[in-house]
C-alpha positions in Angstrom: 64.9 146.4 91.4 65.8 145.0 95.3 66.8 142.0 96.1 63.1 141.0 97.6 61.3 142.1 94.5 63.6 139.6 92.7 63.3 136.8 95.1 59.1 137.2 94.4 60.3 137.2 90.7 59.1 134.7 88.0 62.9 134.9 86.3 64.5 133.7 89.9 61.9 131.0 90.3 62.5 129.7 86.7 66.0 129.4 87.4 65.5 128.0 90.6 63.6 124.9 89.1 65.9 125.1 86.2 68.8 124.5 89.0 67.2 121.7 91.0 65.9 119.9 88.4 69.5 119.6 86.5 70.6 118.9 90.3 68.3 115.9 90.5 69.0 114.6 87.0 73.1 114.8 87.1 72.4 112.7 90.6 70.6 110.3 89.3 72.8 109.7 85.9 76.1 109.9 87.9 74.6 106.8 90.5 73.8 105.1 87.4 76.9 105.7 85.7 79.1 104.2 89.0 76.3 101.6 89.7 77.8 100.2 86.0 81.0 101.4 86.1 82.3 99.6 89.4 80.5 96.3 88.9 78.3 97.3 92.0 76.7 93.9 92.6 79.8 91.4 91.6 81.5 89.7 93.9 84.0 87.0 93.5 84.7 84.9 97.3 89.0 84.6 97.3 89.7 81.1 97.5 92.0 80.6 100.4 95.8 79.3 99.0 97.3 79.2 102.3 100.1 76.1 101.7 99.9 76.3 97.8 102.9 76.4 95.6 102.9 79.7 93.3 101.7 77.9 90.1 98.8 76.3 91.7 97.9 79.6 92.9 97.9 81.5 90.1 95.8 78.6 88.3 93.0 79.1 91.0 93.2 82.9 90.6 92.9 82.4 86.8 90.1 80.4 87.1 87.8 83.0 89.6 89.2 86.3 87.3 91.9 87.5 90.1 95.1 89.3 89.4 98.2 88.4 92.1 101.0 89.9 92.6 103.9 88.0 95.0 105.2 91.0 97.5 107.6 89.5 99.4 109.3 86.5 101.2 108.6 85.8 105.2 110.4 84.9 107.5 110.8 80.8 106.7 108.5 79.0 108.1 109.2 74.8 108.3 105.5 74.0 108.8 104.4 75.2 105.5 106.0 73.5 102.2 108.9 75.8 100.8 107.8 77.9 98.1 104.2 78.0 98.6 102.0 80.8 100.0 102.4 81.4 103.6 100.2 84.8 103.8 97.5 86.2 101.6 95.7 89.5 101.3 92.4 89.6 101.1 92.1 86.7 103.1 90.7 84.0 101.6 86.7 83.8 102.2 86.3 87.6 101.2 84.8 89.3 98.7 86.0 91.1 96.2 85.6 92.0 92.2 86.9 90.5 89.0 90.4 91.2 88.2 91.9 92.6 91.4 94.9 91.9 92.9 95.4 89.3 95.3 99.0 90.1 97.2 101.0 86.9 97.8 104.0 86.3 100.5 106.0 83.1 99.8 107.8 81.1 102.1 111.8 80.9 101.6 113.3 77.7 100.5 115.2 77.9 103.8 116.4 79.9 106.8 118.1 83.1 105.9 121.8 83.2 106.3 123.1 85.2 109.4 126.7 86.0 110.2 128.7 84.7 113.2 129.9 87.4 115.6 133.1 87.1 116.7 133.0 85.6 120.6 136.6 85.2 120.7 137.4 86.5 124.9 133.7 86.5 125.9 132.1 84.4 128.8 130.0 81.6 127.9 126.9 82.9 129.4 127.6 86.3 127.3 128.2 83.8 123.8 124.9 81.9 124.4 122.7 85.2 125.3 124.5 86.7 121.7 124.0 83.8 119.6 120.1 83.5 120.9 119.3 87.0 120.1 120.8 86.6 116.8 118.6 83.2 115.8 120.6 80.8 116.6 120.7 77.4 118.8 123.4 76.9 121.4 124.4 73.4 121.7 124.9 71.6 125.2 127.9 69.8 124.3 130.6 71.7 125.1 134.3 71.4 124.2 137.3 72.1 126.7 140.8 73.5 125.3 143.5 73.9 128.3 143.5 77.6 128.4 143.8 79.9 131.6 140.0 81.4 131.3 137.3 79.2 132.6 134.5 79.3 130.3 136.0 81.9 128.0 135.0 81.2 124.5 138.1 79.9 122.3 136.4 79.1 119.2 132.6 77.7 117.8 132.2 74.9 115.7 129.0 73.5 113.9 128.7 70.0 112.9 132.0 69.2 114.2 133.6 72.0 112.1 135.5 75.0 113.0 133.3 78.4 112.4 135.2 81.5 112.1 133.5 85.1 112.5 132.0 86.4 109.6 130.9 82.9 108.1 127.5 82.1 107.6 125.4 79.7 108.7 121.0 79.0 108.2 119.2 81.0 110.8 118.6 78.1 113.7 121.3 76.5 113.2 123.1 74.4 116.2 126.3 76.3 117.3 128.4 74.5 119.8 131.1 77.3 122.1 134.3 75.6 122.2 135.5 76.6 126.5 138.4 77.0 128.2 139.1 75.1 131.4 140.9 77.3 133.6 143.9 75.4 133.9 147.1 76.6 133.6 
């Protein structure tokens, strides 16, 4: 038998409906099956918890079916109140289904901690453009020591106290360069 006398056979024709037929059936049970399956016409609107503390948070999310899960700590941030939610994703207004995960980033209780370089022997302007880069604020009161370097750092202080390198102070924080005057 060739291969045209089959094609024109009733065996290839019954297996060809056979085949198209089981096609159209395992489409339509598999749309069915995912249509119930995925919850295909549910939709729950995230509330928006921008500014809430964690346990009011995970009330609301309670309440509407939501999962959350808290990834991470920003940067701190004094507008918002510390502890409370500072980003969100999904964004709050969108759509999504029952029992998915909401991801949470808190704000700090306060500025992260950053160590003080040591400026011992640099010029003022190369102290202040250090300290900015690192996060923190130069003061504009400046304290003179007789020593032979005008405006050479001798030593930083922060609220009135004597900083050595390697402390730590809040990111922010007011530093003030302790100068010399140039004077023998």
């Amino acid at each position: 038998m060739g291969i045209f006398q089959f094609l024109k056979s009733k065996s290839f024709f019954k297996q060809l409906v056979i085949a198209v037929v089981s096609f159209v059936l395992l489409f339509f049970i598999l749309k069915f099956w995912l249509n119930v399956t995925t919850n295909h016409d549910q939709k729950i609107q995230v509330p928006d918890l921008h500014k809430m503390t964690i346990s009011e948070a995970e009330r609301k999310l309670n309440e509407l079916d939501l999962a959350y899960k808290v990834i991470d700590s920003a940067s701190y941030n004094p507008e918002y109140p510390k502890k409370s939610v500072i980003e969100q994703s999904p964004e709050g207004g969108d759509f999504v289904k029952e029992n998915r995960k909401i991801y949470l980033t808190l704000n700090p209780s306060k500025y992260r901690d950053i160590t003080i370089p040591d400026l011992n022997g640099r010029t003022k302007r190369q102290a202040i453009s250090e300290l900015k880069a690192i996060g923190f604020v130069v003061g504009t009161k400046y304290t003179y020591v007789k020593d032979i370097g005008k405006d050479v750092v001798r030593g930083l202080r922060h609220n009135n106290k004597i900083v050595n390198p390697n402390d730590k102070l809040p990111k922010n924080s007011i530093i003030e360069l302790v100068l010399g005057d140039g004077n023998r």
